[in-house]
TORKEVO-295766 format. One record per residue (C-alpha): residue number from 1; x, y, z; residue in one letter. Coordinates in nm, 3 decimals, decimal comma, always signed. Last residue first. Example, Ala and Ser with C-alpha at 12.3 -4.5 7.8 and 13.67 -1.06 7.14 Angstrom:
<atoms>
[2 [+1,367 -0,106 +0,714] S]
[1 [+1,230 -0,450 +0,780] A]
</atoms>
This chain:
<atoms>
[251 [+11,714 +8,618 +17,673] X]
[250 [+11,453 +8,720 +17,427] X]
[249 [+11,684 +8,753 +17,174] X]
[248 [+11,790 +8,379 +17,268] X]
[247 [+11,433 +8,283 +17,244] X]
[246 [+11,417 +8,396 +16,908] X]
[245 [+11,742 +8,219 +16,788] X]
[244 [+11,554 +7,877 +16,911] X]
[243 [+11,224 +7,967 +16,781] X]
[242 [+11,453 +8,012 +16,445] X]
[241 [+11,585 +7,720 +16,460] X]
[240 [+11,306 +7,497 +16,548] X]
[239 [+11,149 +7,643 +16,250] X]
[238 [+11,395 +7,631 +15,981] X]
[237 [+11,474 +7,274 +16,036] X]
[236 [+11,299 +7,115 +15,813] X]
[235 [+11,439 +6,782 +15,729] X]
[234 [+11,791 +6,720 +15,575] X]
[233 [+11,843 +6,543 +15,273] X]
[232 [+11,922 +6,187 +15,238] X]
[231 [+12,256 +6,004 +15,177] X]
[230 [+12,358 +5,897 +15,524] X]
[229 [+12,680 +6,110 +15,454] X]
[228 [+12,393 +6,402 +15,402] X]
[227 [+12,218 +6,324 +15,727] X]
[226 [+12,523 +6,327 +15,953] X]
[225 [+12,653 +6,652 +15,750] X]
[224 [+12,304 +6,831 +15,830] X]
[223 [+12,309 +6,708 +16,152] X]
[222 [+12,641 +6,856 +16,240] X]
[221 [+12,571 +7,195 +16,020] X]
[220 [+12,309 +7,212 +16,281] X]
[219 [+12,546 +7,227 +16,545] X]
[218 [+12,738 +7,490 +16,391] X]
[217 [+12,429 +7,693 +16,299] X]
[216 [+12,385 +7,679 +16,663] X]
[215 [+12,697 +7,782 +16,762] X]
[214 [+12,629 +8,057 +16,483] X]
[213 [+12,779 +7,998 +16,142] X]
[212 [+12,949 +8,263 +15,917] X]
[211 [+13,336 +8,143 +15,822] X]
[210 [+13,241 +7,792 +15,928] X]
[209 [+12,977 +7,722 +15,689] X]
[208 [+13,187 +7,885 +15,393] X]
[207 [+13,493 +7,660 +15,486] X]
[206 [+13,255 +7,347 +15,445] X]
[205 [+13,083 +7,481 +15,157] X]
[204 [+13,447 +7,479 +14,959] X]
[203 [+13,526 +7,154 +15,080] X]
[202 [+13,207 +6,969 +14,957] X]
[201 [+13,210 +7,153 +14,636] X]
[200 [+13,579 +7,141 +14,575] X]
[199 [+13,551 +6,761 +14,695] X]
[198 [+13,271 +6,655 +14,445] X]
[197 [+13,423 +6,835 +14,156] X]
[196 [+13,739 +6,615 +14,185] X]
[195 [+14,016 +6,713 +14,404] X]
[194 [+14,402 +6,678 +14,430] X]
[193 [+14,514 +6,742 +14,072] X]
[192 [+14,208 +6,882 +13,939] X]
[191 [+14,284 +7,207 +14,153] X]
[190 [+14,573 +7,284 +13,953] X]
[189 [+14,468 +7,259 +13,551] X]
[188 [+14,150 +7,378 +13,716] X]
[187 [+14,247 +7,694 +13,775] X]
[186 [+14,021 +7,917 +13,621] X]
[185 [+13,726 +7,662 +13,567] X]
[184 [+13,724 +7,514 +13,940] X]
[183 [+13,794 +7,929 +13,999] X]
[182 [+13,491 +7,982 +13,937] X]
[181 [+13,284 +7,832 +14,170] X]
[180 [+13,462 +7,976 +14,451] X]
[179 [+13,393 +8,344 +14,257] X]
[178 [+13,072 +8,279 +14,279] X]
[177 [+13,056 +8,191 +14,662] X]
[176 [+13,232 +8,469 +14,742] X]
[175 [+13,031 +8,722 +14,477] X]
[174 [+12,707 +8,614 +14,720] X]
[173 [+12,906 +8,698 +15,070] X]
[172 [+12,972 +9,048 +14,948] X]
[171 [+12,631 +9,081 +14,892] X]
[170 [+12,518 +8,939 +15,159] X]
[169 [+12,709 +9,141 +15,429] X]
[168 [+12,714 +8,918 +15,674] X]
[167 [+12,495 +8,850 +16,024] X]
[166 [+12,554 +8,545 +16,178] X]
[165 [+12,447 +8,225 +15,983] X]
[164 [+12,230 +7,975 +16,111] X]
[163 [+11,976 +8,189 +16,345] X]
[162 [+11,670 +8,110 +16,058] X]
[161 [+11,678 +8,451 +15,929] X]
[160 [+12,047 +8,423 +15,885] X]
[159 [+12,047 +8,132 +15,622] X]
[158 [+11,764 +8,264 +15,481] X]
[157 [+11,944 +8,542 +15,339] X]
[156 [+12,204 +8,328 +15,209] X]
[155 [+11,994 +8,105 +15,032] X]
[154 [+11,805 +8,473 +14,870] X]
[153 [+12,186 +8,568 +14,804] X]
[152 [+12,249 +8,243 +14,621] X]
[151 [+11,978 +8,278 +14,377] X]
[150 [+12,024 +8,642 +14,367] X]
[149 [+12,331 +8,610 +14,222] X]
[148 [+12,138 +8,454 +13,910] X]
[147 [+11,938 +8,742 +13,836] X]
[146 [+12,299 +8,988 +13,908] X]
[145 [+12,430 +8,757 +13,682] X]
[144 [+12,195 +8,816 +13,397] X]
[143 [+12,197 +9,201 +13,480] X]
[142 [+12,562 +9,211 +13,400] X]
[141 [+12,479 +9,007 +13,095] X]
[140 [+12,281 +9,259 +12,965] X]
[139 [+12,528 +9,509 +13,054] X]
[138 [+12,788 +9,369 +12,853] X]
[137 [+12,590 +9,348 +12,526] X]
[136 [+12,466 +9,707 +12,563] X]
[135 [+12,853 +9,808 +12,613] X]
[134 [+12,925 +9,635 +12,268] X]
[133 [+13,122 +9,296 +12,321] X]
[132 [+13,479 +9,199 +12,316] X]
[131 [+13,539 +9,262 +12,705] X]
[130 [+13,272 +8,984 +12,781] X]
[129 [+13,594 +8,751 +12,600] X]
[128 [+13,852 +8,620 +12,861] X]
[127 [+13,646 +8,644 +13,166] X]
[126 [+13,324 +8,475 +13,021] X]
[125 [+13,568 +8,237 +12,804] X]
[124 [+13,681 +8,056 +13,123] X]
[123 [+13,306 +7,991 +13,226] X]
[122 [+13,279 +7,874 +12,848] X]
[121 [+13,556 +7,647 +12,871] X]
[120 [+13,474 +7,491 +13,201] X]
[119 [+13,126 +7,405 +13,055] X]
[118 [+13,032 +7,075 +13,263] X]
[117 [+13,263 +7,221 +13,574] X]
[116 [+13,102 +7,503 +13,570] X]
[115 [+12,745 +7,389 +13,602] X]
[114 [+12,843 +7,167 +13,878] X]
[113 [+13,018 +7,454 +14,083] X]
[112 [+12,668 +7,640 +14,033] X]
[111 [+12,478 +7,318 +14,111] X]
[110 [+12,667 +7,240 +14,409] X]
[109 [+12,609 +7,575 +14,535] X]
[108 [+12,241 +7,598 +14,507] X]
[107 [+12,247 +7,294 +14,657] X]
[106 [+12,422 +7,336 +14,968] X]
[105 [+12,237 +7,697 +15,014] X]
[104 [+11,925 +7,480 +15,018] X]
[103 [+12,028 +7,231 +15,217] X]
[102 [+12,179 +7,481 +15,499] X]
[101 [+11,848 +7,665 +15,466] X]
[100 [+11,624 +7,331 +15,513] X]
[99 [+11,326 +7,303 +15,304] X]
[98 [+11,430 +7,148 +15,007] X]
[97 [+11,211 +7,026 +14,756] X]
[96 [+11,356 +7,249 +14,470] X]
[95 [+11,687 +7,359 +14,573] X]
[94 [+11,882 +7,159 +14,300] X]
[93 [+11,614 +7,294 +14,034] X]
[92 [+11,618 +7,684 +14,148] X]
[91 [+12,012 +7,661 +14,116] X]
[90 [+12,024 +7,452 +13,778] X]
[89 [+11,763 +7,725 +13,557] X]
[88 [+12,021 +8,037 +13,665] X]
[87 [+12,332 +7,862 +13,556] X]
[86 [+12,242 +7,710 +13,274] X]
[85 [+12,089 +8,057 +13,161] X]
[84 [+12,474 +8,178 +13,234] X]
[83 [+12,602 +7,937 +13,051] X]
[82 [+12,364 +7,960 +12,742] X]
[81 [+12,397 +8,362 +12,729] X]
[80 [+12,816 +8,328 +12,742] X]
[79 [+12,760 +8,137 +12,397] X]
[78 [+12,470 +8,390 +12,227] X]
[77 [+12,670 +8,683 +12,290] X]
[76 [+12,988 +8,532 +12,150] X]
[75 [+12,816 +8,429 +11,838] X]
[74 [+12,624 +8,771 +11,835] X]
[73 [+12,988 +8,928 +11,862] X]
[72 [+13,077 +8,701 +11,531] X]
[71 [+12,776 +8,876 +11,363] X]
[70 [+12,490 +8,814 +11,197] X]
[69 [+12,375 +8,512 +11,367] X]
[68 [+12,106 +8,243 +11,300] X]
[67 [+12,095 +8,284 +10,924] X]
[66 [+12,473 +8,390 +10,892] X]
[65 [+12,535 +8,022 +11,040] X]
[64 [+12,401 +7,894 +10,772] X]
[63 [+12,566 +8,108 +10,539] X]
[62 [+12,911 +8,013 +10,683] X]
[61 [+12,809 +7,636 +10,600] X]
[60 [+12,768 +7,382 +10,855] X]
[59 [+13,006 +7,141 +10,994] X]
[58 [+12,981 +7,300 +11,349] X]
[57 [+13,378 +7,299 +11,329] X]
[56 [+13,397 +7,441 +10,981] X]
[55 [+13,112 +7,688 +11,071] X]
[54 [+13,345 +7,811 +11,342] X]
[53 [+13,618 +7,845 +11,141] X]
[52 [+13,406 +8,003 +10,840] X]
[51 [+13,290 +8,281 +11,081] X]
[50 [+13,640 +8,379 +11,229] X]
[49 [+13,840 +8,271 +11,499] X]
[48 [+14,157 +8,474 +11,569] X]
[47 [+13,990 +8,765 +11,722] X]
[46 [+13,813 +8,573 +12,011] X]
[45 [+14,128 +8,299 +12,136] X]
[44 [+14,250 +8,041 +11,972] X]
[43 [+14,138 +7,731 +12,187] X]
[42 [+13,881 +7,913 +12,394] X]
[41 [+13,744 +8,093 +12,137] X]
[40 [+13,729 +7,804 +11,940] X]
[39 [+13,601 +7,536 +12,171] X]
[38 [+13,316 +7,802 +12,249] X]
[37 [+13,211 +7,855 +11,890] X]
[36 [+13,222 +7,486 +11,806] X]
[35 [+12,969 +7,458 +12,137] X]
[34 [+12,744 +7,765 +12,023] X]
[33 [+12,726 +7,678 +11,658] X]
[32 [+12,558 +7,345 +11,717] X]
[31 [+12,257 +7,417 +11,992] X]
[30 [+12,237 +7,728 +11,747] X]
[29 [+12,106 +7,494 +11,509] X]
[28 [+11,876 +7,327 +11,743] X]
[27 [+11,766 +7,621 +11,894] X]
[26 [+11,692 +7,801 +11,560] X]
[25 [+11,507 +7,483 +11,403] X]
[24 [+11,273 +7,493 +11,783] X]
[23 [+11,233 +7,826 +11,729] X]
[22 [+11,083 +7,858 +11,358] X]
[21 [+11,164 +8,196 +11,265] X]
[20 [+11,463 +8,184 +11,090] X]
[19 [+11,652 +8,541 +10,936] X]
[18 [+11,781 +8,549 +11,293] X]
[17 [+11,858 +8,836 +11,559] X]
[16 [+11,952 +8,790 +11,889] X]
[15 [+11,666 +8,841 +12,052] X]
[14 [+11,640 +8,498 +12,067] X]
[13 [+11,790 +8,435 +12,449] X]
[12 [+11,503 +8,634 +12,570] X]
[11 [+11,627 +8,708 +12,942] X]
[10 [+11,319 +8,661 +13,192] X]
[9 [+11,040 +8,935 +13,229] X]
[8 [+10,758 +8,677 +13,164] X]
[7 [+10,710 +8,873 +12,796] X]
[6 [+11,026 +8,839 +12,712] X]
[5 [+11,319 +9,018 +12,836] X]
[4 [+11,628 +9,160 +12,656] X]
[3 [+11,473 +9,397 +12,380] X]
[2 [+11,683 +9,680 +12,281] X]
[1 [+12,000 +9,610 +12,043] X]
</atoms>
């Protein structure tokens, strides 16, 4: 398998092959293979579901599904695609409008946790199953996550540019915040029993906020809660902080 971009550069879901060429027909009837393939692999595991299980719980034939998939690997390929596409079109939408970094990073998260928690067995399936694929399979989704991870490392970035967070290693900090949103799918049969999705997220970015912000990024992290509980989003504040962490260099 070669091709993984189209001609934009982003990750060509479709290349995949399929014996249908009208698009919108293949999304749809991928749009039903995909979720009875998840609910499978999560229920029974990989190996134990076969073509004419999944096609059972579609309620198409196993020839259909032949027609959109030739394998049970392109099945699995094509499911841990869609959730990790959801992933990277939510982020840029949540932040969209947004000018504030602590806003921004906010909703980048949100969405990510979101996103999980709306496919909690797919997320799940990503660390049960990615081992079941051909290496070229593997390392295209590698460099769908990295795409993604840069969502929250660009958030990050500007985080410290503007004198709210302290120097981190980005990086480091990105797979953090991942992993936090995560774990609502790994151990949710725990975590559901004292939080909903709204308190991981809100709980989670308050611990983050604390681990890296400056006493100024503290006291904008003040404001920012103030306007949030208020229920509108924060204004600008990128440029009074950062004249503010300039004229501290200067001091």
């Amino acid at each position: 398998m070669n091709a993984v971009t189209d001609a934009n550069g982003s990750p060509d879901p479709v290349f995949v092959k399929s014996q249908v060429a009208d698009e919108k027909l293949m999304a749809r009837r991928r749009g039903q293979i995909v979720p009875a393939a998840v609910a499978l692999f999560s229920e029974r595991g990989y190996y134990r579901t076969t073509i004419q299980d999944i096609a059972r719980r579609a309620g198409v034939s196993t020839g259909l599904i032949y027609q959109y998939a030739q394998t049970k690997e392109d099945i699995l390929l094509l499911s841990l695609i869609n959730v990790m596409e959801t992933y990277k079109q939510a982020i840029p939408d949540a932040a969209k409008g947004r000018n504030d970094p602590l806003d921004v990073l906010w909703a980048s998260l949100a969405a990510y946790c979101r996103v999980v928690d709306r496919a909690r067995n797919a997320a799940v399936l990503a660390y049960r199953s990615t081992k079941s694929l051909p290496r070229e399979h593997r390392q295209f989704l590698k460099q769908v996550e990295l795409d993604t991870n840069e969502l929250i490392a660009k958030a990050l970035r500007t985080c410290i540019d503007a004198g709210v967070f302290r120097q981190v290693n980005v990086d480091l900090v990105t797979y953090q915040f991942v992993l936090y949103a995560h774990t609502w799918a790994l151990k949710h049969w725990r975590l559901s029993q004292f939080t909903d999705i709204e308190g991981y997220i809100a709980q989670g970015f308050d611990f983050f906020v604390h681990a890296m912000a400056t006493p100024r990024g503290l006291e904008t992290y003040a404001d920012f809660r103030q306007v949030r509980e208020e229920g509108s989003h924060p204004p600008s504040t990128s440029g009074s902080v950062n004249q503010a962490a300039e004229g501290e260099v200067a001091k």
